[in-house]
C-alpha positions in Angstrom: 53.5 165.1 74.2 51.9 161.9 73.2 52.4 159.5 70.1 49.6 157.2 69.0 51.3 154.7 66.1 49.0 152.2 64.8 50.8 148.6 63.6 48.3 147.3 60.3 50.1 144.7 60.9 48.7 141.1 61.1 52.2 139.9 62.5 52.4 141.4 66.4 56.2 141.0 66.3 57.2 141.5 62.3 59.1 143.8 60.2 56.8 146.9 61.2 57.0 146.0 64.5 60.1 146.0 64.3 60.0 149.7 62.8 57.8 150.9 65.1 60.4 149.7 67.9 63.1 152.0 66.5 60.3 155.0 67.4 58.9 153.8 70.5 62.7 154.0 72.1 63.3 157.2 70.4 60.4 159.1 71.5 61.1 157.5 75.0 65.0 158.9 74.9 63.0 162.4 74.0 60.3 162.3 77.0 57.8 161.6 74.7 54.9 159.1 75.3 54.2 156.7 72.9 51.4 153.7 72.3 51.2 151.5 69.6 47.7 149.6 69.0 47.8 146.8 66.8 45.3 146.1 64.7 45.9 144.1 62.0 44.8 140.9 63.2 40.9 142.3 64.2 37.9 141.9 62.8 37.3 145.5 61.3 34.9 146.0 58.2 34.9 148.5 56.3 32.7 151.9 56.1 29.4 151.5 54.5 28.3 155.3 54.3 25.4 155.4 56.7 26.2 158.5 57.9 25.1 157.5 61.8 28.5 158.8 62.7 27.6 162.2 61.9 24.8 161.9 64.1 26.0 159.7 67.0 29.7 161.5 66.8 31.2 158.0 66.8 31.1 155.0 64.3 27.8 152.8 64.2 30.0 149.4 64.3 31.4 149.4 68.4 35.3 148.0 67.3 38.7 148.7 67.2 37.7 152.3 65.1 35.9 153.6 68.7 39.1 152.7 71.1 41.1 154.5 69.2 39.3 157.7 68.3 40.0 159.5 72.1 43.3 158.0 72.1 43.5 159.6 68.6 42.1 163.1 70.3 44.1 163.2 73.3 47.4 162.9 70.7 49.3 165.3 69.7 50.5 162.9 66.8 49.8 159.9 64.8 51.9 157.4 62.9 50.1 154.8 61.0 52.4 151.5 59.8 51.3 148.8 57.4 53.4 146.0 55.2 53.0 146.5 51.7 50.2 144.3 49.8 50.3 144.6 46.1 51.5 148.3 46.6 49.0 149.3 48.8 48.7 149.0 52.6 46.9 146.0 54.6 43.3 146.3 53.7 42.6 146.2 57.7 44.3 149.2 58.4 42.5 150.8 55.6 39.1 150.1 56.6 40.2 151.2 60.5 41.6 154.8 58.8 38.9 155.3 56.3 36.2 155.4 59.5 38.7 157.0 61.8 39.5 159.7 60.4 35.7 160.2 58.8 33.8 159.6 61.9 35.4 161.4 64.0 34.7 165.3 65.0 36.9 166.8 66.7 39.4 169.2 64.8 42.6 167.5 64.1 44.8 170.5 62.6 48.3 170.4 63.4 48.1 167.4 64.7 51.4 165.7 63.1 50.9 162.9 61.1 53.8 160.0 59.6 53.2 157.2 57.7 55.8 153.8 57.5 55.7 151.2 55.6 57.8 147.6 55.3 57.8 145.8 52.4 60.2 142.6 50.9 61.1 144.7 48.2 58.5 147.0 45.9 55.4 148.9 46.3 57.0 150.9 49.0 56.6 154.3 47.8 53.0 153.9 46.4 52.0 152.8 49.9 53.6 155.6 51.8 51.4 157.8 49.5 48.7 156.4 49.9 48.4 157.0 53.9 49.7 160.1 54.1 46.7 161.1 52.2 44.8 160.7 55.6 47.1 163.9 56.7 46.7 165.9 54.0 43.3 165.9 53.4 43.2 166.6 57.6 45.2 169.6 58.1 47.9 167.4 59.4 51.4 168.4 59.0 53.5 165.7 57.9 56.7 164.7 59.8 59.6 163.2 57.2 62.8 161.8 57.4 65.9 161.5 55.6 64.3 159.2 53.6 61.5 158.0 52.7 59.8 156.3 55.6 60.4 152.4 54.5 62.1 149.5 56.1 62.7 146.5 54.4 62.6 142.7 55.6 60.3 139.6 54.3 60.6 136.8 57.0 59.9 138.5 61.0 63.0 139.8 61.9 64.9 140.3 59.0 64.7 144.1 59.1 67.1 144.2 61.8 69.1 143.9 58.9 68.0 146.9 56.6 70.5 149.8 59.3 69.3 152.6 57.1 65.7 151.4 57.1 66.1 151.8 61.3 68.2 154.8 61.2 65.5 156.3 58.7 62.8 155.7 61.3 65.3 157.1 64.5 65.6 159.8 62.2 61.2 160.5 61.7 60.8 159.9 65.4 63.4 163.1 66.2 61.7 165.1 63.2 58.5 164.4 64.9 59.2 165.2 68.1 60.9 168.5 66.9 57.5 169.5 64.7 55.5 168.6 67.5 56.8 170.7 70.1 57.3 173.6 67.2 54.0 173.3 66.9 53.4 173.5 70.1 55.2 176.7 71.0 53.4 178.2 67.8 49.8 177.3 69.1 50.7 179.4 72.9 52.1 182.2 70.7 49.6 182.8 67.7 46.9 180.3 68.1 45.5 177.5 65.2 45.1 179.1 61.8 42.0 181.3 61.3 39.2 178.5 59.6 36.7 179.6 57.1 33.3 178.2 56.5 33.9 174.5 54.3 33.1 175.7 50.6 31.5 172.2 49.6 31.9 172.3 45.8 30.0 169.1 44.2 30.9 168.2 40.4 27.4 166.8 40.1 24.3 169.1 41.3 
């Protein structure tokens, strides 16, 4: 089993670092493998909807997006973490998801997916959304907690503080695991779910 968590981060050893932590040694007590890849302090532009991607099978622009698309493949789940900007996630991360998950072909059903999110004190919820969207529109399952999946802390550090916020990620990381393995067991026993043709349905003809 293997864990890729990207940190949207700008801030190598902040508050979501700091969340991420909390996983990392949880997945390790489990036997599971974990990397984190931080990206929030790259130089990653957004996508610009050339379409090469569907042609080359990788994004045009040669960055952070292409280093993690096989680690991306070879995991069996993904957690994305980002501190909250005006109720939204860091616009970095956003740009690396948005061409991650688009260029990308290989099939990522059942993969499990988490999103978690740090924040001083608002916009917490409306972020968490936001990136679990990437799951849902992916066949992802989505791995939850017992509670939302926030931590809260402004200065680097202050976190440590927020013990439900850490027990609340402790908690995702042993929910993960469990859905992962599930998962698993269920793909040796009955296979992926049957596919169907995509029934493209445009608003606008």
């Amino acid at each position: 089993m293997k864990v890729l968590m990207i940190n949207g981060s700008p801030r190598p050893q902040g508050n979501t670092a700091l969340a991420l932590g909390e996983l990392e040694r949880t997945f390790a007590d489990l036997g599971i493998e974990s990397e984190t890849v931080q990206v929030g302090q790259q130089a990653v532009r957004g996508c610009i909807a050339c379409g090469r991607c569907g042609e080359l099978g990788r994004c045009v622009f040669d960055d952070a997006v292409n280093v993690l698309a096989p680690k991306f493949e070879a995991a069996d789940g993904l957690v994305v973490a980002s501190p909250v900007y005006y109720a939204s996630a860091n616009a970095t991360l956003i740009a690396v998801l948005d061409r991650l998950f688009y260029s990308t072909p290989f099939d990522k059903t059942m993969k499990v997916g988490a999103s978690v999110v740090c924040a001083r004190r608002g916009g917490c919820s409306a972020t968490f959304d936001e990136l679990n969207k990437y799951f849902t529109i992916s066949n992802m399952p989505i791995a939850s907690s017992q509670y939302w999946n926030s931590i809260h802390g402004r200065a680097p550090g202050e976190a440590a503080a927020d013990e439900e916020g850490r027990q609340t990620m402790r908690v995702l990381a042993r929910n993960m695991a469990f859905l992962m393995r599930s998962i698993a067991l269920g793909k040796e026993r009955y296979g992926l779910p049957e596919t169907e043709p995509h029934a493209w349905t445009h608003f606008i003809r």
